[in-house]
Each structure stands twice: as C-alpha cells, then as structure tokens.
KOLRO-781681 format. One record per residue: residue number from 1; residue in one letter; x negated, y, z of N, C-alpha, C in turn; chain. Coordinates in steps of 0.2 Angstrom, whole numbers, plus 5000, padded with zeros to 4 digits. Each point is the difference from the previous one (the first is absolute). Layout:
<recs>
REC   k r  nc1  nc2  nc3 cac1 cac2 cac3  cc1  cc2  cc3 c
REC NUM A    X    Y    Z    X    Y    Z    X    Y    Z A
...
</recs>
This chain:
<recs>
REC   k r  nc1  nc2  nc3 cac1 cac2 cac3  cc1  cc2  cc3 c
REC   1 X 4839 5064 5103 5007 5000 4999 5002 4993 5002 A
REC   2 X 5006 5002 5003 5005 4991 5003 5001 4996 4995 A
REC   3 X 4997 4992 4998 5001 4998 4995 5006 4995 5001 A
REC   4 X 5006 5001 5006 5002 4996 5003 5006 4999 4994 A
REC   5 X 5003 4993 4997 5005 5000 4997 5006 5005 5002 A
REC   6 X 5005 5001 4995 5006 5003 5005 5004 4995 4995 A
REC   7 X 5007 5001 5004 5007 4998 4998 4999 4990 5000 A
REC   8 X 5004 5000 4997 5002 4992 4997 4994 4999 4994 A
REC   9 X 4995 4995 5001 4997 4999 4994 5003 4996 4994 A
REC  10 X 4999 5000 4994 5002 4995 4996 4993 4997 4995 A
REC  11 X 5002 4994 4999 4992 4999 4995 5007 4995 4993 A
REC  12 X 4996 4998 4996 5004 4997 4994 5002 4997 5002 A
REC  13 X 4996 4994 5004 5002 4993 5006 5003 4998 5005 A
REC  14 X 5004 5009 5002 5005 4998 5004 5006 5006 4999 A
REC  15 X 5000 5002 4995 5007 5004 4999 5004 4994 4995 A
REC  16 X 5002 4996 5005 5003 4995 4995 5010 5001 5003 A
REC  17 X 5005 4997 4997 5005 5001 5002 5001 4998 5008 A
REC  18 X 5006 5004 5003 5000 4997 5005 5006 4995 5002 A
REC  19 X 5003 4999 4995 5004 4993 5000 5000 4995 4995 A
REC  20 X 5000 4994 5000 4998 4994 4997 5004 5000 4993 A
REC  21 X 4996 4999 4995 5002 5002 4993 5006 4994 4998 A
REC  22 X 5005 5001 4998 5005 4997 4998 4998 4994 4993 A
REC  23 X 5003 4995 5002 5000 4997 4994 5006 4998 4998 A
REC  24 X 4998 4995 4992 5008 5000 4999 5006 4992 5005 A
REC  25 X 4996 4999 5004 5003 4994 5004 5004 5004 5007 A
REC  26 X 4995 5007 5002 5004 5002 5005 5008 5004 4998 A
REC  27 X 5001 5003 4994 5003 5004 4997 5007 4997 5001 A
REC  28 X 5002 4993 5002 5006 4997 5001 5003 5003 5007 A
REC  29 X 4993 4999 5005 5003 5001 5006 4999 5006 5002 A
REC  30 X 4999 5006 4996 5001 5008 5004 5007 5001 4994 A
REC  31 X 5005 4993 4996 5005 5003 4998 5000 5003 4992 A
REC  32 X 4995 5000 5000 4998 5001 4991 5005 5000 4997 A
REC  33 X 5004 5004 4998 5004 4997 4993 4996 5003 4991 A
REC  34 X 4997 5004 5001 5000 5003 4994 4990 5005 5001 A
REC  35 X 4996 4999 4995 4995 5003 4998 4998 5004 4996 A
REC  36 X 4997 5006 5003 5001 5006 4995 4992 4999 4998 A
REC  37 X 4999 4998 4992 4994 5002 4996 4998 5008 5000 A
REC  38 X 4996 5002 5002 4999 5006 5001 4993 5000 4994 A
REC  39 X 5002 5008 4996 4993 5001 4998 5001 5007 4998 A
REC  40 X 4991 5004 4999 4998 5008 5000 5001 4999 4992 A
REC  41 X 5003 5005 4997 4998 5000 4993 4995 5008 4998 A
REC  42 X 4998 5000 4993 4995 5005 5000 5001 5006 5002 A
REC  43 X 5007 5001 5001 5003 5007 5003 5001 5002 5005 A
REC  44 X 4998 4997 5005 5001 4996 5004 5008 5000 5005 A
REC  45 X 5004 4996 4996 5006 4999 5003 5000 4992 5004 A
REC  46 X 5004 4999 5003 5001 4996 5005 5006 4995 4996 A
REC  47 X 4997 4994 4999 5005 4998 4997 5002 4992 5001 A
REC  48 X 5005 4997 5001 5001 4993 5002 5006 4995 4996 A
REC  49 X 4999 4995 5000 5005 4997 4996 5003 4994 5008 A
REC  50 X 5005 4998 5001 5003 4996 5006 5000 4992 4997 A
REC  51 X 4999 4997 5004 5002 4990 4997 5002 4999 5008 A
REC  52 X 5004 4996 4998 5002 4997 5005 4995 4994 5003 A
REC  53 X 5000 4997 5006 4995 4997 5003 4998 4994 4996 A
REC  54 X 5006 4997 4998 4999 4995 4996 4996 4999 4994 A
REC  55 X 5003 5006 4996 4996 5000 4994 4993 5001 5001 A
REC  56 X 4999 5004 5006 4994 5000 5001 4995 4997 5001 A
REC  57 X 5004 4995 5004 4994 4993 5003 4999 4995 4992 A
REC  58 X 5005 5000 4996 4999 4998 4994 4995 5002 4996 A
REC  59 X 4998 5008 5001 4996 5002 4995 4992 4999 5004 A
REC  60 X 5000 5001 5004 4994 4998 5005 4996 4993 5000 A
REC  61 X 5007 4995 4998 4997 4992 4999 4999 4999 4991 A
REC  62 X 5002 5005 4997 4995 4999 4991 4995 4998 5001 A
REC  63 X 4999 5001 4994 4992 4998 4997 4997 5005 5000 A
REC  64 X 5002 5004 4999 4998 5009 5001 5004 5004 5001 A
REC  65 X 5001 5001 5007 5004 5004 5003 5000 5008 4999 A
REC  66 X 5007 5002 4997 5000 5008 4999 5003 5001 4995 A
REC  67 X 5001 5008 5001 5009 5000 4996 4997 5006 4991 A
REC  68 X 5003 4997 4994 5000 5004 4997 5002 5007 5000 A
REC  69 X 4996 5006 4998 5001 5006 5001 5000 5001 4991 A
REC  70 X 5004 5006 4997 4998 5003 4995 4994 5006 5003 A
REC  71 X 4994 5000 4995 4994 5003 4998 5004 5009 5005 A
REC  72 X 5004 5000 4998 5004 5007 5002 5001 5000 5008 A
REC  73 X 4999 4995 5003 5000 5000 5008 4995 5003 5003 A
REC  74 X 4995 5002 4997 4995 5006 5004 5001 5006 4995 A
REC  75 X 5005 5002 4998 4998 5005 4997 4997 5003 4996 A
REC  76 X 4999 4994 4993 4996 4999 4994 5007 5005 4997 A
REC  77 X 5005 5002 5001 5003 5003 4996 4997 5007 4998 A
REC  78 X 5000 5003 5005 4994 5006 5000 4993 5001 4997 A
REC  79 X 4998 4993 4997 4991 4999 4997 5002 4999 4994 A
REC  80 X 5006 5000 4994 5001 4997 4995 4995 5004 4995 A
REC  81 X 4999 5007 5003 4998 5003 4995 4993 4997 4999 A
REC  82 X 4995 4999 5007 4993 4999 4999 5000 4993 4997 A
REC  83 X 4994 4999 4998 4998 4995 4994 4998 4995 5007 A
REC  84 X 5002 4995 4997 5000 4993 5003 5004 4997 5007 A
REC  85 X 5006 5004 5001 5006 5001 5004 5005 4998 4997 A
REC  86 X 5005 4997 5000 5007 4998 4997 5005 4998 5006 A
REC  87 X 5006 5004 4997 5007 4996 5005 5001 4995 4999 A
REC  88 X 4997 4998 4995 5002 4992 4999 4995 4993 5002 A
REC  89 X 5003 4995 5003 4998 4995 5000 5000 5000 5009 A
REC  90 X 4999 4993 5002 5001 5000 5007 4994 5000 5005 A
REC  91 X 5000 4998 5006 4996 5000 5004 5004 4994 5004 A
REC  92 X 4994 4996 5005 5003 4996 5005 5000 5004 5007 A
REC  93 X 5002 4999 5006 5000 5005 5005 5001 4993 5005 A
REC  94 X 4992 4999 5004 4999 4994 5004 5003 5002 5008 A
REC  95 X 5002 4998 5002 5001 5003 5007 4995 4998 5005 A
REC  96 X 4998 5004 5004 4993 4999 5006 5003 4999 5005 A
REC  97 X 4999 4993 5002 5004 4999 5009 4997 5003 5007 A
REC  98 X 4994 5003 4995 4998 5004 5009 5005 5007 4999 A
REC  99 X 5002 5001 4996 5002 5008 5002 5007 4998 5001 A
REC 100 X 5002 4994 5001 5009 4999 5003 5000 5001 5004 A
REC 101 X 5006 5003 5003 5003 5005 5005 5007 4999 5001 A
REC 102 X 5004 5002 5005 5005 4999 5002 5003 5008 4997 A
REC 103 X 5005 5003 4998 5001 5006 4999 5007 5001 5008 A
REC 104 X 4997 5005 5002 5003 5001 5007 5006 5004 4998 A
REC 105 X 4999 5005 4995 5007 5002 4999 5005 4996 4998 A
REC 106 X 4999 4995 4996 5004 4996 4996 5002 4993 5001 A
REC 107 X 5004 4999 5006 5003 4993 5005 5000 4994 4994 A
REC 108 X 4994 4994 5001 5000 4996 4994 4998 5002 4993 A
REC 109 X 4997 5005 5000 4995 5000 4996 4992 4999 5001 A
REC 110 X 4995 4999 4997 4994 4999 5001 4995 5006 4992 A
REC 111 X 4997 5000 5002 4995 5002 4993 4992 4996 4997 A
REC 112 X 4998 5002 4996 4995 4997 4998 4998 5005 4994 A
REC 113 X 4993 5002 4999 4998 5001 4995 4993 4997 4997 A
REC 114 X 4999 5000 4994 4994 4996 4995 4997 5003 4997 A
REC 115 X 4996 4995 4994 4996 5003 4996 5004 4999 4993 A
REC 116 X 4999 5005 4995 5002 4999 4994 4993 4998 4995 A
REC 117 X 5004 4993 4998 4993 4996 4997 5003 5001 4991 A
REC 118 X 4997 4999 4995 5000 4998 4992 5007 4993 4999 A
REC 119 X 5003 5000 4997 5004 4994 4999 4998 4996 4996 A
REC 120 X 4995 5000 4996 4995 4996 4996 4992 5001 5003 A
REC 121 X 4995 4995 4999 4995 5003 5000 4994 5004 4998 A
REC 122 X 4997 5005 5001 4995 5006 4996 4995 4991 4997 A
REC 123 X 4998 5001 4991 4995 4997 4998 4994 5004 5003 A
REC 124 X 4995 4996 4999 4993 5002 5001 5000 5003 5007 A
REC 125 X 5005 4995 5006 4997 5004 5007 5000 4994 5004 A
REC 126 X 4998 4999 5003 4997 4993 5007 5007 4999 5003 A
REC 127 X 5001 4993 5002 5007 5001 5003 5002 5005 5005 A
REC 128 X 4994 5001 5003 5002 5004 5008 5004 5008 4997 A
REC 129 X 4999 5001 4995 5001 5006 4997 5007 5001 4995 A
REC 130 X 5001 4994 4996 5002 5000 4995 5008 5002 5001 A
REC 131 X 5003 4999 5005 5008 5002 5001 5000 5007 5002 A
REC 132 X 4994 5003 5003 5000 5006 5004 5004 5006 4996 A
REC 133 X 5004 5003 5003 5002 5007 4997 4996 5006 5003 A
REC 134 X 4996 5001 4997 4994 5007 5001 5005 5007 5002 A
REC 135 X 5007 4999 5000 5001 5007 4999 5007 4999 5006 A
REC 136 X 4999 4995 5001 5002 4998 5009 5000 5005 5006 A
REC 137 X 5002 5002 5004 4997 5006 5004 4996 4997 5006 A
REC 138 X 5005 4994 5002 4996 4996 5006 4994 4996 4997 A
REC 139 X 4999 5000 4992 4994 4997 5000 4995 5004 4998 A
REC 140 X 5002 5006 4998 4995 5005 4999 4997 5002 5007 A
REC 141 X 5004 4999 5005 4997 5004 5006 4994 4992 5003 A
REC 142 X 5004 4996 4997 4996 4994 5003 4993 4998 4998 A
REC 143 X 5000 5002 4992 4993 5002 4998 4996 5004 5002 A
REC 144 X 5003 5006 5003 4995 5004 5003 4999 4998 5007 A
REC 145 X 5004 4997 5002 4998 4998 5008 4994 4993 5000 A
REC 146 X 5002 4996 4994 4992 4996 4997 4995 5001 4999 A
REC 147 X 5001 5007 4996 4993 5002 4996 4996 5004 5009 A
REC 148 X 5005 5002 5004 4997 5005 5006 4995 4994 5005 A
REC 149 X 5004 4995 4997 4996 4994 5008 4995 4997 4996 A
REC 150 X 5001 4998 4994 4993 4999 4996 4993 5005 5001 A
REC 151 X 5001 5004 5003 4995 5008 5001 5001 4999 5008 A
REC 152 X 5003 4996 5005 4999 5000 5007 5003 5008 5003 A
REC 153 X 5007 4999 4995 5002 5006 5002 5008 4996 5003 A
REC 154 X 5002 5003 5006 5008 4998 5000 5002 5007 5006 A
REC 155 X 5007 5000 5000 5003 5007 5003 5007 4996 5003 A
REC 156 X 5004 5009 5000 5006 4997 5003 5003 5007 5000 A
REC 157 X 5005 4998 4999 5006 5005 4997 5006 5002 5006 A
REC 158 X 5000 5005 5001 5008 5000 5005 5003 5007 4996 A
REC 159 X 5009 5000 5001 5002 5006 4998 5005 5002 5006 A
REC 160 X 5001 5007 4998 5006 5006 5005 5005 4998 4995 A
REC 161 X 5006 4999 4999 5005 5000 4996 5006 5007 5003 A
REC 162 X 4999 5002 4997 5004 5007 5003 5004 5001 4994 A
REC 163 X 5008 5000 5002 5006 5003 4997 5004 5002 5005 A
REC 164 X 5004 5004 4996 5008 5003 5001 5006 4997 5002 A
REC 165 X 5004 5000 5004 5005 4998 4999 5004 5005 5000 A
REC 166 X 5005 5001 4995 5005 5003 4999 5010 4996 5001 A
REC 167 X 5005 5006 5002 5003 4999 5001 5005 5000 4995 A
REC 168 X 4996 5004 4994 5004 5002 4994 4995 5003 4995 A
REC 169 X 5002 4996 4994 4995 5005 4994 5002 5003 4997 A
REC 170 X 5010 5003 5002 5001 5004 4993 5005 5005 5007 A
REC 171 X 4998 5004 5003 4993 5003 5000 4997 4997 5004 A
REC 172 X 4991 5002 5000 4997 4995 5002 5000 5002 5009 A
REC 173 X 5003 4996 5003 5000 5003 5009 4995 4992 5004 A
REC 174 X 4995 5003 5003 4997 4996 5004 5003 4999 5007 A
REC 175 X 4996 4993 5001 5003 4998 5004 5000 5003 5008 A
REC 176 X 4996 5006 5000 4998 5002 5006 4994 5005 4997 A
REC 177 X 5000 5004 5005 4996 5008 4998 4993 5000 5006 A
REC 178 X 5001 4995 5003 4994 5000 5005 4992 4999 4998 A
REC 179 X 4995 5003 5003 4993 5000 4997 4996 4993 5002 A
REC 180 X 4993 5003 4998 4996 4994 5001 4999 4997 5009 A
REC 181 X 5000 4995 4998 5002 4996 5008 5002 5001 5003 A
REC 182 X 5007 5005 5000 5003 5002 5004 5004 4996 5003 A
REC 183 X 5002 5000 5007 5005 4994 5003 5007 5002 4998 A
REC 184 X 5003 5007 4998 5007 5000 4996 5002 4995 4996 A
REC 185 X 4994 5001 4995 5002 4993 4994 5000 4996 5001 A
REC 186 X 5000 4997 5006 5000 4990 5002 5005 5001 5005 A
REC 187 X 5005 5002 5003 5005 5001 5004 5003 4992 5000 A
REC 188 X 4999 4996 5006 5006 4994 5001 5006 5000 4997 A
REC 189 X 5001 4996 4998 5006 4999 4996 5000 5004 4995 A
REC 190 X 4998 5004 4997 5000 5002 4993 4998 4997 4995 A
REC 191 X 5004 5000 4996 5001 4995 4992 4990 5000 4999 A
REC 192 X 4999 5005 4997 4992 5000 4999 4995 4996 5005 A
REC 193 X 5003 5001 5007 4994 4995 5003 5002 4993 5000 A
REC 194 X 5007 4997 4998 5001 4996 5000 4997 4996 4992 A
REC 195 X 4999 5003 4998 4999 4998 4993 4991 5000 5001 A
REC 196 X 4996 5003 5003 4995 5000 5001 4999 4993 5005 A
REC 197 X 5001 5001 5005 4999 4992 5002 5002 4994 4997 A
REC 198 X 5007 4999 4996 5001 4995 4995 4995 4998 4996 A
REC 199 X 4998 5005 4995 4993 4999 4996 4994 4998 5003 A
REC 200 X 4999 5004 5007 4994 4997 5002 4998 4992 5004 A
REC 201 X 5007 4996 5003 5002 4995 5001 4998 4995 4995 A
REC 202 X 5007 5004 4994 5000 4995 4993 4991 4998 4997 A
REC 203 X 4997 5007 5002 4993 5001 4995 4996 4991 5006 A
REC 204 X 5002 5001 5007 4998 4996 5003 5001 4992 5000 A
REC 205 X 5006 4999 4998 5002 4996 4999 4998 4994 4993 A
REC 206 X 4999 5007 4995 4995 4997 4994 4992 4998 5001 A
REC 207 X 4997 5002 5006 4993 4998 4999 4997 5005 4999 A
REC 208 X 5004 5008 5002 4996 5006 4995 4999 5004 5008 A
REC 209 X 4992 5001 5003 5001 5004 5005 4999 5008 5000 A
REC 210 X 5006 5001 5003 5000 5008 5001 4995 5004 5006 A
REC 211 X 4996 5005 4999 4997 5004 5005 5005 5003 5003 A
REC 212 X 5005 5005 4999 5003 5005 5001 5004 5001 4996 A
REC 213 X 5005 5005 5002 5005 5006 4996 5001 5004 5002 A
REC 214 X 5003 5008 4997 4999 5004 5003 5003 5004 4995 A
REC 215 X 5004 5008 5003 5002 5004 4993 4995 5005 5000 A
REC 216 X 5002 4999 4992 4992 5006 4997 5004 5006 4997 A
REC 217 X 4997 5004 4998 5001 5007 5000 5007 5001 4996 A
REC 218 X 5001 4997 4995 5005 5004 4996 5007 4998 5004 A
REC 219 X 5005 5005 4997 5009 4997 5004 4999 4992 4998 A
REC 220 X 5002 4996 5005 5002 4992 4997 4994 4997 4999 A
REC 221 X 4993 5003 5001 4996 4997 4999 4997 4994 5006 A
REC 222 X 4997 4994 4999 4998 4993 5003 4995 4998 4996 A
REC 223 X 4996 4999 5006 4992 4996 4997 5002 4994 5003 A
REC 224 X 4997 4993 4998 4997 4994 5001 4994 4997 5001 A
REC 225 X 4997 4998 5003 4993 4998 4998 4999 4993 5000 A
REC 226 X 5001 4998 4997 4997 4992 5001 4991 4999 5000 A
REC 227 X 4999 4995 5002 4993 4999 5000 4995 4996 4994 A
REC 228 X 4994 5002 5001 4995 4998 4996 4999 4994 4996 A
REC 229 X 5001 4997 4993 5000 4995 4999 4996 4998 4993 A
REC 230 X 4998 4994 4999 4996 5002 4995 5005 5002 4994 A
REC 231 X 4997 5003 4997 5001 5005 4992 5007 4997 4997 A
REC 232 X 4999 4993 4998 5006 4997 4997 5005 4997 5004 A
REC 233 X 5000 5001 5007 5004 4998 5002 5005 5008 5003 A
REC 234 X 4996 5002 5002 5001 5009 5001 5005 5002 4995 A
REC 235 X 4997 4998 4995 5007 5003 4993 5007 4995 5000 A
REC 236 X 4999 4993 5002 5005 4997 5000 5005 5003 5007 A
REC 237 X 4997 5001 5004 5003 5002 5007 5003 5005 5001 A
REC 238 X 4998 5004 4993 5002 5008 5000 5006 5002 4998 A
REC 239 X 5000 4994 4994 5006 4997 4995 5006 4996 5007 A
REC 240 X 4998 4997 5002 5004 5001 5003 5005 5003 5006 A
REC 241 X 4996 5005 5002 5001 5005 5006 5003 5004 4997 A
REC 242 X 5000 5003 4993 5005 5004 4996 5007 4997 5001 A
REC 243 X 4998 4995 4996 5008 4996 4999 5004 4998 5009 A
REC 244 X 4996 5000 5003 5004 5000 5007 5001 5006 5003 A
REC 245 X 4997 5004 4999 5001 5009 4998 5007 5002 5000 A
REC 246 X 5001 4998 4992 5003 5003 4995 5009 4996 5001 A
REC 247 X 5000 4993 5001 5003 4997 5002 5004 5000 5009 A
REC 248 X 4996 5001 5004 5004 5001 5004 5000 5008 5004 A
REC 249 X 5001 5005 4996 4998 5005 5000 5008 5000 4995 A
REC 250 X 5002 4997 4996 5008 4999 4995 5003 4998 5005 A
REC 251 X 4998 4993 5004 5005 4998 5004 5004 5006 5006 A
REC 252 X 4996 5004 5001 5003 5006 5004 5004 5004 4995 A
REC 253 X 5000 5002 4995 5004 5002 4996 4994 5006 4998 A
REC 254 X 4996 5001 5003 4995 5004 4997 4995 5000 4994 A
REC 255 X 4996 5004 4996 4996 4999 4995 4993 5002 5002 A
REC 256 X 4996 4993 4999 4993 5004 5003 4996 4998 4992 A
REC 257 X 4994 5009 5000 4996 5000 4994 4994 5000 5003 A
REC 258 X 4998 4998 4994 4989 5000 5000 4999 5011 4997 A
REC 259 X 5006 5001 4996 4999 5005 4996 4996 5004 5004 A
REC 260 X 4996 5005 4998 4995 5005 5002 5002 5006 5005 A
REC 261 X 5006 5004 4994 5000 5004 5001 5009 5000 5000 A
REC 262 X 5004 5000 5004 5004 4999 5002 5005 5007 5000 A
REC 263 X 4997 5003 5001 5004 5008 5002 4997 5005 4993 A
REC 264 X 5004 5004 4998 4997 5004 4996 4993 5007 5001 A
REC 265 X 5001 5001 5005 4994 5006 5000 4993 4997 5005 A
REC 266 X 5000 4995 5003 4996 4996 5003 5002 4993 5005 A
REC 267 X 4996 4996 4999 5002 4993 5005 5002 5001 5006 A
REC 268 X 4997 5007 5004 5002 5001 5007 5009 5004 5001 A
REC 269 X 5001 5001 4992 5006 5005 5001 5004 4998 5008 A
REC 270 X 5003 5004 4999 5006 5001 5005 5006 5004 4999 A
REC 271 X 5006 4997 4998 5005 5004 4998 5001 5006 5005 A
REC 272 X 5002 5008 5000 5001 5002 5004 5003 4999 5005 A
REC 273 X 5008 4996 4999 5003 4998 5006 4999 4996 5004 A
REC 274 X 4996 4994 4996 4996 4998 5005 4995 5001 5004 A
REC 275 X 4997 5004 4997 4995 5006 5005 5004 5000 5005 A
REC 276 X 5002 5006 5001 5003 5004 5003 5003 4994 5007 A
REC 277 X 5004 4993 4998 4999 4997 5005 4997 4996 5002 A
REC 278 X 4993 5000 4997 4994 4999 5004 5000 5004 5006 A
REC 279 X 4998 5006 4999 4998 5007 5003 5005 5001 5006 A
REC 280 X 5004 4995 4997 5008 5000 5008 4997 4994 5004 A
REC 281 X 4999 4995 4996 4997 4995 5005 4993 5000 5006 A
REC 282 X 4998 5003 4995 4991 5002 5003 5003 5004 5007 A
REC 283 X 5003 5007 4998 5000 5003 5007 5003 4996 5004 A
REC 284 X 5007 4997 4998 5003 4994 5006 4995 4996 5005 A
REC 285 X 4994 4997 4994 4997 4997 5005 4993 5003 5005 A
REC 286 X 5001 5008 4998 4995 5004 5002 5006 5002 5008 A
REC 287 X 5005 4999 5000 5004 5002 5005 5000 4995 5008 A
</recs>
C-alpha cells in the first residue's frame, strides 16, 4: 500500500495562527475602541460584557487583572438544586491575551476571552492551584490537555461549522433552495455569497485559517472548515467563527442558525414551491 502523505499535513507544532497574535499595545492602532470579554457558560451560550479601551488597559495594569462575575455567569443558576452549587457568590474572569482578536464584524471592537479563577483562595491547595475554578470550561479542557501530554499524548482538533441562513423565521424561508455544492447557491453578487466571503475574510483577518466553504445539503445550508489546531485553541477559534457567523450574516439582514433541524419533516426539506423551481431551473440549465 502507498504510504505517501496526502493533502496538507498538520502536527501540534505547526498549526499555529496564521496572523500575528494581538496584544494590548497594538489595539490603539487597528482603532480599538471597545473590548468584548467573551465567555461559554455551562449551557453553552455565548456571552460577553463590552469596556471601553480605556477601562480596559486599566484593568490589565492591576494587581490582578479581571472582572468580577456573579457565581451565576456560567450558569450556576441551573445547578442550585445539586449539593455544592450555589448562585450565589462571585467569581474573577482573568482575560487571556493570547486569544485577542479583532472582531471583523464589529468596526472598533476587539474580543478577548479568559479563565474564571476563585475570588478568594481555596485553603489546603498550593499556590498554583489555589485560585483555580475547576468548573471553568476553558480550564477543564486545559486539565485534560495536561493530564494527555503528561502520557506523551497531544492531538489537534479542526471543525465544519455548518448553519442556515434564513431570510425569515416567521415563516421560516431559506435563503436559497440550492443543494450540496451546488454552483446556484454561490451566484455572484448574491447576498449569501457575499456574506460567505465577508466571514471568511473577517475569519482571516482574525488569525483563524479557513480550508474552504461550500453549500451543504439543506435549503440555506453553508459549511466552513477552518483548520486543525491544538484542542484549546480549536474551541477558542470556534467560539469565534460562530460570532462572526452569526454577526455578519445580521448585518445582511439575514438570520443564520447552528439548529439541527430547521425544517419540519427533515433537514433536507424542500417547500414544494421551491421544488418545483428548482426543477424549472435544472431543466433550464439542461437546455
């Protein structure tokens, strides 16, 4: 058997961004006015609070940099019932400058997300530990990407992001009835493919590299691919690539979802009238 590599290789050590990681000295001059703290909470919603640049380099030059959160910022409101859960009381939320970003949909805005550490520290644990919030997402996943390389184990994560763009949700009309990588659904100058190249710019713009795009099976439906990246960064990336999704997929006037199942009787539906001019199209270009 040919044991010859195929495609583009990636190893841990070189799927790294392919733009220079921002910090907070360059944020003046790509026009920065405003920072969106982004964070996952346990349900997993997308959530962010804004500061203006200033406050922000303020909070960055403390003693300990980061913004009070009540305990209820990840979604401890839904744990109250379990034993050793409470809405009450706070958390710190540290901001990690490696996952700064420029938000492409959002002229002068930037993002950042962190780690949710203890506001006080745990007795009976070693300093390295003692702030830690265990129930952090990005530090769950970090513990597991520690305990992996402790065992001489490391990987790399890439995702397809595939949603819908709709033209209306009440009732729900997709933006186009075209199939899987069909050339109809990318038509020049149509809203959809313009929206598809803005994303995948902006995704470029942020340091996030995209393989492809392409429409997938359902009405409206559009895959993504960005590329391989290690584990924790891969989720940070991912989190992002929604939000520029979802954002500039609004600024067209459009709604685009992650949902499943979009249609009632299957994800491939097809309203009959759109059928039917499908079936006018096809033969047209059967002629």
């Amino acid at each position: 058997m040919d044991s010859t590599p195929l495609g583009v290789q990636y190893t841990p050590s070189n799927a790294v961004s392919t733009a220079k990681a921002l910090s907070i000295h360059d944020l003046k001059d790509h026009q920065i006015l405003f920072v969106r703290v982004h964070w996952v909470d346990l349900a997993n919603n997308i959530r962010y609070r804004v500061l203006p640049i200033e406050y922000f380099e303020k909070v960055m030059k403390s003693p300990r940099p980061s913004i009070s959160f009540a305990r209820i910022a990840l979604g401890l409101v839904f744990l109250t019932v379990a034993e050793g859960f409470s809405a009450s009381g706070e958390f710190l939320y540290v901001p990690d400058l490696d996952t700064l970003k420029i938000c492409p949909y959002a002229p002068g805005h930037a993002s950042v997300l962190g780690w949710f550490e203890e506001k006080f520290p745990r007795p009976d644990c070693d300093q390295a530990i003692a702030y830690r919030a265990e129930i952090c997402p990005r530090t769950l996943l970090h513990n597991v990407l520690r305990e992996a390389k402790s065992l001489g184990i490391e990987f790399l994560v890439g995702f397809e992001t595939e949603f819908i763009l709709l033209k209306s949700t009440s009732p729900i009309e997709a933006v186009n009835h075209h199939g899987w990588s069909n050339s109809p659904a990318l038509p020049t100058g149509a809203v959809e493919t313009q929206v598809l190249e803005e994303i995948v710019l902006g995704l470029k713009a942020s340091g996030i590299e995209v393989q492809m795009y392409h429409a997938e099976a359902a009405p409206g439906q559009y895959e993504i691919v960005t590329a391989p990246r290690t584990p924790l960064e891969a989720a940070d990336a991912l989190i992002h690539t929604r939000e520029t999704i979802f954002n500039i997929a609004s600024k067209y006037k459009l709604r685009a979802t992650l949902a499943p199942r979009v249609f009632s009787d299957s994800c491939k539906h097809t309203p009959p009238k759109a059928r039917r001019l499908s079936l006018i199209h096809m033969r047209r270009h059967r002629r």
